[in-house]
C-alpha positions in Angstrom: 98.8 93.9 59.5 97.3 92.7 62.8 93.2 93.1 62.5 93.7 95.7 66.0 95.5 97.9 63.0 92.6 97.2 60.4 90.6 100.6 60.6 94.3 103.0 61.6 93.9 104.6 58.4 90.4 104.3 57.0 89.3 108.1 57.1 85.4 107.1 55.6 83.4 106.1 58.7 83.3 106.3 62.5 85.2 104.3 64.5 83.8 101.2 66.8 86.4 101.1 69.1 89.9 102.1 69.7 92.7 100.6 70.4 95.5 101.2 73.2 98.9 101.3 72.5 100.2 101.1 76.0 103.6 103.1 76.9 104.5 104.9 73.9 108.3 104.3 73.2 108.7 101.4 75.6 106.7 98.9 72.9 109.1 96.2 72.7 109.5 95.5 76.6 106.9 97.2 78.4 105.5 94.0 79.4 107.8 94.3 82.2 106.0 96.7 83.8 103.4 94.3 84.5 104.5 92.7 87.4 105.4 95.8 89.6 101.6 97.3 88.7 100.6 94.2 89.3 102.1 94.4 92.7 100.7 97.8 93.2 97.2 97.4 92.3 97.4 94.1 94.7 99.1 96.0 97.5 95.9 99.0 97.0 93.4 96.2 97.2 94.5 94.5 99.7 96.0 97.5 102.2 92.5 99.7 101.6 90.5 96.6 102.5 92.1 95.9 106.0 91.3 100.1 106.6 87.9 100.1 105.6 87.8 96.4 107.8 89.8 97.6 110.5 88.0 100.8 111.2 84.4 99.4 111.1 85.5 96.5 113.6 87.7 98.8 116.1 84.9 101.3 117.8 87.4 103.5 119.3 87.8 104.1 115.3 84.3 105.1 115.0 85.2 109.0 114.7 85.2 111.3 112.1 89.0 111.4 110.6 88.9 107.5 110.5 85.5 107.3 108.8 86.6 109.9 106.1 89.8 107.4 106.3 87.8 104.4 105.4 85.7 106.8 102.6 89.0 107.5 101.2 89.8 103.7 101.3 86.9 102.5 99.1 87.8 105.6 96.6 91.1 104.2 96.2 90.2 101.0 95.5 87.4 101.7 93.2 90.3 104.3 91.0 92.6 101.6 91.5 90.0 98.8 89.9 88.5 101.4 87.4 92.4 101.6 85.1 94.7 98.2 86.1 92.8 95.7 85.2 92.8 96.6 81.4 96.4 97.8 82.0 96.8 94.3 82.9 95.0 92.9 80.1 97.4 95.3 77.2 100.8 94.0 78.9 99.7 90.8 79.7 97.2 89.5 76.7 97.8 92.5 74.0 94.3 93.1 75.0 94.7 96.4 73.2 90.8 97.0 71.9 88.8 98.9 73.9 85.0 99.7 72.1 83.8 103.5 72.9 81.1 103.3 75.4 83.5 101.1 77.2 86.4 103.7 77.2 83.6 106.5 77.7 82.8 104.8 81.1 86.2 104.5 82.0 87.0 108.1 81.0 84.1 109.4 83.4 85.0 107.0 86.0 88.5 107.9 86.0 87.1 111.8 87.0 84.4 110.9 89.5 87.2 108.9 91.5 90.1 111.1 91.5 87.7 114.4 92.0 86.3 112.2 94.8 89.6 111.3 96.2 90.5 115.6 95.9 87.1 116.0 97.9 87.9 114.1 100.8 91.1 115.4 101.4 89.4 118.6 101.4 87.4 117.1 104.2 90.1 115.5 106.1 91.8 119.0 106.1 88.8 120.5 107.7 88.5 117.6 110.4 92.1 118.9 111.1 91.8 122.7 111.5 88.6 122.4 113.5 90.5 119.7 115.2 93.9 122.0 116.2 92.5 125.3 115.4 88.6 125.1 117.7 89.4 122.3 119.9 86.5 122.8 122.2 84.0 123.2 119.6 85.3 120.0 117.5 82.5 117.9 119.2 80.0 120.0 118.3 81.0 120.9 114.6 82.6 117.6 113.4 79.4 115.0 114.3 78.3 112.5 112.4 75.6 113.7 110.6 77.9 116.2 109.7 80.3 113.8 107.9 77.3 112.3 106.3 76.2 115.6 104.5 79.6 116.1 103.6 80.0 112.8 102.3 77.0 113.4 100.2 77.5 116.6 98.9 81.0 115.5 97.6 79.5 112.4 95.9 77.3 114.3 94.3 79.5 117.2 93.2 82.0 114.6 91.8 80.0 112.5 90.4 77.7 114.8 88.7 80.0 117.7 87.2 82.0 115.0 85.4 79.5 113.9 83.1 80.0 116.6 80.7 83.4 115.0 79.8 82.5 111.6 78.7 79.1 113.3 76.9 80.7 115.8 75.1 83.6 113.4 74.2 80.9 110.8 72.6 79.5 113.9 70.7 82.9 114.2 68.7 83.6 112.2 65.1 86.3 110.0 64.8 86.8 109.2 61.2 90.6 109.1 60.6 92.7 107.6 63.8 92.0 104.8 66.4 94.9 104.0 68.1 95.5 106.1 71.4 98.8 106.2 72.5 98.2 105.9 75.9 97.0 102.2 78.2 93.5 103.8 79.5 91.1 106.8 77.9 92.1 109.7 79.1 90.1 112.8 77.9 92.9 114.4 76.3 94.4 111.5 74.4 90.8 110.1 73.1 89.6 113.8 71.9 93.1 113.9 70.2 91.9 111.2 67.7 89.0 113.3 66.5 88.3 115.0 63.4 85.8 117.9 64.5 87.2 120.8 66.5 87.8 119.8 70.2 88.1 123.0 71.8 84.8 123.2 74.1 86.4 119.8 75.6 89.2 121.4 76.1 87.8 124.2 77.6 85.5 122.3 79.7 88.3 120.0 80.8 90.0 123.2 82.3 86.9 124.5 83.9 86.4 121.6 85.8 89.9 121.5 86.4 89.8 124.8 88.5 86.7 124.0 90.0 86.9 121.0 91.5 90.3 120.2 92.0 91.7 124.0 92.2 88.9 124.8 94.6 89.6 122.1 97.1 93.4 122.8 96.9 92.9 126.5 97.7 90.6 125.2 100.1 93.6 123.0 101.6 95.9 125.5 101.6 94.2 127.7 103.6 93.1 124.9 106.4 96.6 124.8 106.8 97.9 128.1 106.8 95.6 128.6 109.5 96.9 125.4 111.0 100.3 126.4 111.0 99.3 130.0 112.9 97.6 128.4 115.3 100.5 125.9 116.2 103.1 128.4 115.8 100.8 130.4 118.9 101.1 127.4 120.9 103.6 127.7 124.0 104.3 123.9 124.7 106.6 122.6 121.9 105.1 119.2 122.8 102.1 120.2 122.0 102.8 121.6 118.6 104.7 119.2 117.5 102.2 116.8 118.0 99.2 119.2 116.2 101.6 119.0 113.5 102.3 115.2 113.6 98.7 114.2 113.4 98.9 116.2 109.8 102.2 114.7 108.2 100.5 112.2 107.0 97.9 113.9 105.0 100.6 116.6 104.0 102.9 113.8 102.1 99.9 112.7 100.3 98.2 115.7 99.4 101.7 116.9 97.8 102.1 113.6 95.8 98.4 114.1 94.4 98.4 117.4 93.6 102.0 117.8 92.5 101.7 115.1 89.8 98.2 116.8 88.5 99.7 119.6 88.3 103.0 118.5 86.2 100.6 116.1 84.0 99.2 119.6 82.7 101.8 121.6 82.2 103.3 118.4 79.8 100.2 118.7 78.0 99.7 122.4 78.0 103.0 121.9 76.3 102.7 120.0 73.9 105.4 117.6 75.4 107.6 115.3 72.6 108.3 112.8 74.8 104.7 110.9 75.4 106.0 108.3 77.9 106.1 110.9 80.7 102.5 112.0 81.4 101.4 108.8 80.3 103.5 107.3 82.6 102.6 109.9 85.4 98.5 109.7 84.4 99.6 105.7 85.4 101.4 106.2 88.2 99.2 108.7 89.6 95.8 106.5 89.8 97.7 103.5 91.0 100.4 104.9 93.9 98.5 106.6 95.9 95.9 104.5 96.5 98.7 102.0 97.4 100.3 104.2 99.4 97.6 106.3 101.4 97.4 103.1 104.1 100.4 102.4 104.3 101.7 106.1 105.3 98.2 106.0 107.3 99.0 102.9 108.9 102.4 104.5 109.6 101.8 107.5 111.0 98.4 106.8 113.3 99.3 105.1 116.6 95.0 104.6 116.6 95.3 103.1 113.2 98.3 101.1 113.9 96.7 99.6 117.1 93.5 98.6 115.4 95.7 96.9 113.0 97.6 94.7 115.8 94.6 94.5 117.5 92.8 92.5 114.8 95.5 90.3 113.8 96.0 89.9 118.0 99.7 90.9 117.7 101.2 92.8 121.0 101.3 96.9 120.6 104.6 98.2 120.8 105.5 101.5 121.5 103.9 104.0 119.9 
């Protein structure tokens, strides 16, 4: 039996580490999957960087939706860098041991950046109703010290309120099981292993679900449901359909985000038989969007798009 196996089924003493299975059911050939997370995580790092490069260079960037843009950015590359390189390290090396302080810090991490990355859509939402719905007072609302309080407050709601999930996970015994069928420490799948009764992490795992994340999506809703009435008021079709086009963007992402949270726990809720899916989903969920958000960005903002051409001196075309 390999020596990651040699404390499986020891039930006498706590464990020292423990040890990552990867994609449960796709053993033999997930290995595969390497090379398109590979690309991903490469694509993240290296699409983020030219945003947060792009709109520091570019002055006529310098305003408030590009600089929560650029926050969003470095959150994307830090969730990104926080899960695929010991993703990397299971497909690539069998790199399956992981000691507990180790997958402690990865399990808080994992929180702070995807709580952070929920914030700041919350504050990109904002930028866009007082944007559409209180043109005039935009200016005066939307400044800079402004995104600077904003910017600290959610850095320190998200990476405060989190702690209680890595602390009271360390708290727990784990005298029976190790392996975690899962490739990075997710709260649920690491408290699964223990031996003493779990349910405060459970129950504070759903608090902090509703909120944090549920706050900032109710939040979101409303910015634009009061979008959308203010747009539907407007008598210039032009006009509305460009209010509407400078959030389609955000929209597409803030669907993916949320949608995938939200099926990830109902499939635990419900005690799902088929393990590949959330784990696959959890994966999928901390390493597309942060590939994707500058690319649709990049996409959809004729600003963003110039600054782009602009910096690697290439001709604008069109819009």
């Amino acid at each position: 039996m390999s020596q990651d196996f040699r404390i499986s089924n020891r039930s006498n003493f706590q464990v020292s580490e423990f040890i990552l299975l990867g994609f449960p059911g796709i053993h033999s050939w997930q290995h595969w999957l390497s090379l398109p997370l590979a690309l991903l995580y490469l694509s993240a790092l290296g699409a983020n960087t030219l945003i947060v490069i792009t709109i520091r260079q570019e002055a006529a960037l310098h305003q408030p939706m590009y600089q929560f843009l650029g926050i969003l950015a470095v959150v994307d590359m830090g969730l990104a860098t926080t899960i695929m390189p010991k993703i990397l390290a299971i497909l690539w090396f069998n790199a399956r041991a992981i000691r507990l302080p180790e997958c402690f810090a990865q399990m808080y991490a994992i929180h702070c950046f995807v709580a952070m990355e929920s914030g700041i859509f919350l504050c990109m939402a904002i930028d866009r109703y007082v944007a559409i719905c209180q043109p005039l007072r935009y200016p005066s609302i939307i400044t800079e010290p402004f995104v600077i309080r904003v910017t600290v407050f959610m850095a320190l709601r998200n990476f405060l309120a989190p702690i209680s999930v890595p602390v009271l996970a360390a708290q727990r015994n784990y005298c029976s099981r190790n392996q975690i069928e899962h490739c990075l420490c997710s709260n649920l799948g690491v408290t699964s292993l223990s031996c003493d009764d779990r349910k405060i992490n459970g129950i504070n795992q759903l608090v902090l679900a509703w909120t944090i994340m549920g706050s900032d999506l109710s939040l979101i809703v409303l910015s634009y449901a009061l979008i959308l009435h203010s747009v539907l008021k407007l008598n210039s079709v032009e006009a509305a359909s460009k209010a509407l086009n400078t959030c389609t963007a955000h929209l597409i992402l803030i669907f993916f985000f949320y949608t995938v949270i939200i099926v990830i726990s109902i499939t635990h809720s419900a005690g799902m038989r088929v393990p590949l899916i959330p784990v696959l989903l959890n994966v999928l969920h901390n390493i597309i969007p942060p590939a994707l958000n500058p690319m649709v960005y990049a996409l959809k903002n004729k600003e963003l798009r110039q600054g782009l051409y602009k910096m690697f001196n290439l001709e604008t075309k069109g819009n």
